[in-house]
C-alpha positions as CSV (number, residue, x, y, z in Angstrom):
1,X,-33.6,171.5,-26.8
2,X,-31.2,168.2,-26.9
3,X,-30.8,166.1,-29.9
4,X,-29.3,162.9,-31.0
5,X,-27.8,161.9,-33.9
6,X,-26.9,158.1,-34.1
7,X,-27.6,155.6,-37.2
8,X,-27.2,152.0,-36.8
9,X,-27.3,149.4,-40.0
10,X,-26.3,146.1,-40.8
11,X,-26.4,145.1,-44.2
12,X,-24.2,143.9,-47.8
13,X,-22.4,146.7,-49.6
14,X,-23.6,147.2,-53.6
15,X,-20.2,147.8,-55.1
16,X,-16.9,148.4,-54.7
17,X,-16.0,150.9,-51.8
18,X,-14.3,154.0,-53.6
19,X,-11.3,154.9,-51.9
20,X,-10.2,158.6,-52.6
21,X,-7.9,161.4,-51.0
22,X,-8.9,165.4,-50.2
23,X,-5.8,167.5,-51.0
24,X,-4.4,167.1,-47.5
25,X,-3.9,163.7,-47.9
26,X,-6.5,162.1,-46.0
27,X,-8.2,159.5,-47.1
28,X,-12.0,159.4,-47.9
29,X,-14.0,155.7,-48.8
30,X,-17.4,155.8,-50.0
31,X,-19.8,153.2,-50.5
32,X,-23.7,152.1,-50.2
33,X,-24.9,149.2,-47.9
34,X,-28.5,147.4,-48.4
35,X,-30.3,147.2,-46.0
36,X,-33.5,145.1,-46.2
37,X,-36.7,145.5,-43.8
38,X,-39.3,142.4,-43.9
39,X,-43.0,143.1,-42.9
40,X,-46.6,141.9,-43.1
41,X,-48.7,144.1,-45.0
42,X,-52.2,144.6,-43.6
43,X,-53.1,141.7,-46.0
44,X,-51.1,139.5,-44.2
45,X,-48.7,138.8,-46.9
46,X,-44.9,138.9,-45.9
47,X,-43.1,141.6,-48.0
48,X,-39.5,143.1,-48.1
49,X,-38.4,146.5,-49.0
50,X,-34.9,147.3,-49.5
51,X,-33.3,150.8,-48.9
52,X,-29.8,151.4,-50.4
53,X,-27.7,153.9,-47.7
54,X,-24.5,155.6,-48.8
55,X,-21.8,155.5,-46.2
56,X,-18.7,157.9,-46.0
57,X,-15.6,156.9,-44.3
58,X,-12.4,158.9,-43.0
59,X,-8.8,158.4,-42.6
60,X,-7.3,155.2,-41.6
61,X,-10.7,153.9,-41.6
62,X,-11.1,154.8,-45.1
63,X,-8.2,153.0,-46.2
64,X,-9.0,149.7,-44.4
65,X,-12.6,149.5,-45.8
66,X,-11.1,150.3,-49.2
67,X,-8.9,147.2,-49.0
68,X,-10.8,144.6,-47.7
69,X,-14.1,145.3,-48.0
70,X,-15.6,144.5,-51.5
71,X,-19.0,143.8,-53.2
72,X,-21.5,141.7,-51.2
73,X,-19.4,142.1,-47.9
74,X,-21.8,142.1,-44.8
75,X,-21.0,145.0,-42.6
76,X,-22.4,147.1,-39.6
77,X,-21.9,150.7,-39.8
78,X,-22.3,153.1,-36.4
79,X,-22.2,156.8,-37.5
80,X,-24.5,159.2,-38.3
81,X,-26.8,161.2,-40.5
82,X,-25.1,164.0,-42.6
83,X,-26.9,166.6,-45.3
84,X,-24.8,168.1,-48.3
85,X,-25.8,169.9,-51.1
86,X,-23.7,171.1,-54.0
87,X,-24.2,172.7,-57.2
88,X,-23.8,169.8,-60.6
89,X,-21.7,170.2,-63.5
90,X,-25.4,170.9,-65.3
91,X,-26.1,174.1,-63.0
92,X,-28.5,172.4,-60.6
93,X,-28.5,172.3,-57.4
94,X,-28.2,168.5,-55.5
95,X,-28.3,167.6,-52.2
96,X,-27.9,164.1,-50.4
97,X,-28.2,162.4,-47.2
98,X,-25.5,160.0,-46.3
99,X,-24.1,158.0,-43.0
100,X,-20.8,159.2,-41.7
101,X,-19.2,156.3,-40.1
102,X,-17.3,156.5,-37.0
103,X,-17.1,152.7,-36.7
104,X,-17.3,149.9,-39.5
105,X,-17.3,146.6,-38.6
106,X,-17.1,143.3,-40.7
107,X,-19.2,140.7,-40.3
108,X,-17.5,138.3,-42.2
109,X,-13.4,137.0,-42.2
110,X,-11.4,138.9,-45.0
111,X,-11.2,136.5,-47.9
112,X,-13.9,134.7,-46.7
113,X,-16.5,135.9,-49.8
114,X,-13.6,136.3,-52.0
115,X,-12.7,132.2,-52.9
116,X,-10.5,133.4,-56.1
117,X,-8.9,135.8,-54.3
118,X,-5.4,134.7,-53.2
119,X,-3.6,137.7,-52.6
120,X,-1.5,137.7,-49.6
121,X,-5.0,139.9,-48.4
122,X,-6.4,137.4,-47.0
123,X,-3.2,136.2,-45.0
124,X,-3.1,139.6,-43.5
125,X,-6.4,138.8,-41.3
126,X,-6.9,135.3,-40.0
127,X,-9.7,133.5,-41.4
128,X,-11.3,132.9,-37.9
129,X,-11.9,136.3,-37.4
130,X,-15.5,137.2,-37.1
131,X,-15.6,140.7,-36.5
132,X,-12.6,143.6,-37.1
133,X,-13.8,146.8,-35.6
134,X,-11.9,149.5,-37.3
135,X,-12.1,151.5,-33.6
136,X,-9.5,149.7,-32.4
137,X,-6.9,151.1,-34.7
138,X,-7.1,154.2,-35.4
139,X,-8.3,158.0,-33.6
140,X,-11.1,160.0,-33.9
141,X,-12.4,160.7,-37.5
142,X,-11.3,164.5,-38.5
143,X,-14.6,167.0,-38.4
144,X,-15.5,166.9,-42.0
145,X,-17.3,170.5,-41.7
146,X,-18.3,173.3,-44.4
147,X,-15.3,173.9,-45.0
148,X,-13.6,170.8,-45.4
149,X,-12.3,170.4,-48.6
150,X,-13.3,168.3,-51.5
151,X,-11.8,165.3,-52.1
152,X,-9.9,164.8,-55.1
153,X,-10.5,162.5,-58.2
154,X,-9.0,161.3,-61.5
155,X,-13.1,160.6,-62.0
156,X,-15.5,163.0,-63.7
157,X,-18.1,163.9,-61.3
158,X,-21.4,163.0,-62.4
159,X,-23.9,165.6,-61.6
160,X,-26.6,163.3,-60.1
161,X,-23.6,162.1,-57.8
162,X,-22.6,164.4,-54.9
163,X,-18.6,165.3,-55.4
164,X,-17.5,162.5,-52.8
């Protein structure tokens, strides 16, 4: 039997990316997007639910998302749907399911959320630009597999978080 594998979101990241590097030197970002959902409940009242998706990048990718992406930034994210599980620092076991991006776009000019930001950043990308999709520069993401390795951190893991 066939299957497919595809996520699709649109929504405003929740922090920071975290930009990190696995002992070969590539580079991994991670970061969550919210995404909201508005509906009419059988009342007829107009709600909102919010889901909060964790999103890993790789490579060049990585890197780009780390530097110009920030808190709040609107972004659409093409990838898709990934299960881990790892053992915590406490003994227990975790497990997580997380988007891995093969294409990030931004749906807002660099700068253009960051007004005290005047870092040469923002000269980089023309204001004008609507949309930079990280496609364009870069090749294929590597295969991230079992036995890919983990990334390493000057962090201490926290058990409830997976190790990347």
């Amino acid at each position: 039997m066939a299957s497919f594998n595809k996520v699709l979101l649109i929504g405003n990241l929740t922090r920071d990316p975290e930009l990190r590097y696995v002992p070969s030197g590539t580079a991994v970002a991670t970061f969550t997007v919210a995404v909201n959902r508005v509906y009419t409940s059988q009342a007829g009242e107009k709600k909102e639910e919010v889901s909060f998706i964790r999103v890993v990048v790789w490579g060049r990718r990585a890197e780009v998302c780390g530097e110009y992406l920030s808190k709040g930034s609107p972004v659409f994210v093409e990838g898709r749907l990934q299960s881990r599980s790892w053992e915590g620092q406490d003994g227990q076991k975790r497990s997580t399911i997380e988007v891995v991006a093969d294409n990030v776009q931004f749906l807002r000019a660099a700068g253009a959320g960051k007004a005290q930001d005047t870092s040469s950043k923002a000269d980089v990308i023309p204001q004008d630009v609507a949309t930079i999709n990280l496609n364009e520069e870069v090749g294929p993401i590597p295969d991230q597999g079992e036995n890919s390795k983990e990334p390493r951190s000057s962090k201490t893991n926290n058990s409830d978080e997976p190790p990347f």
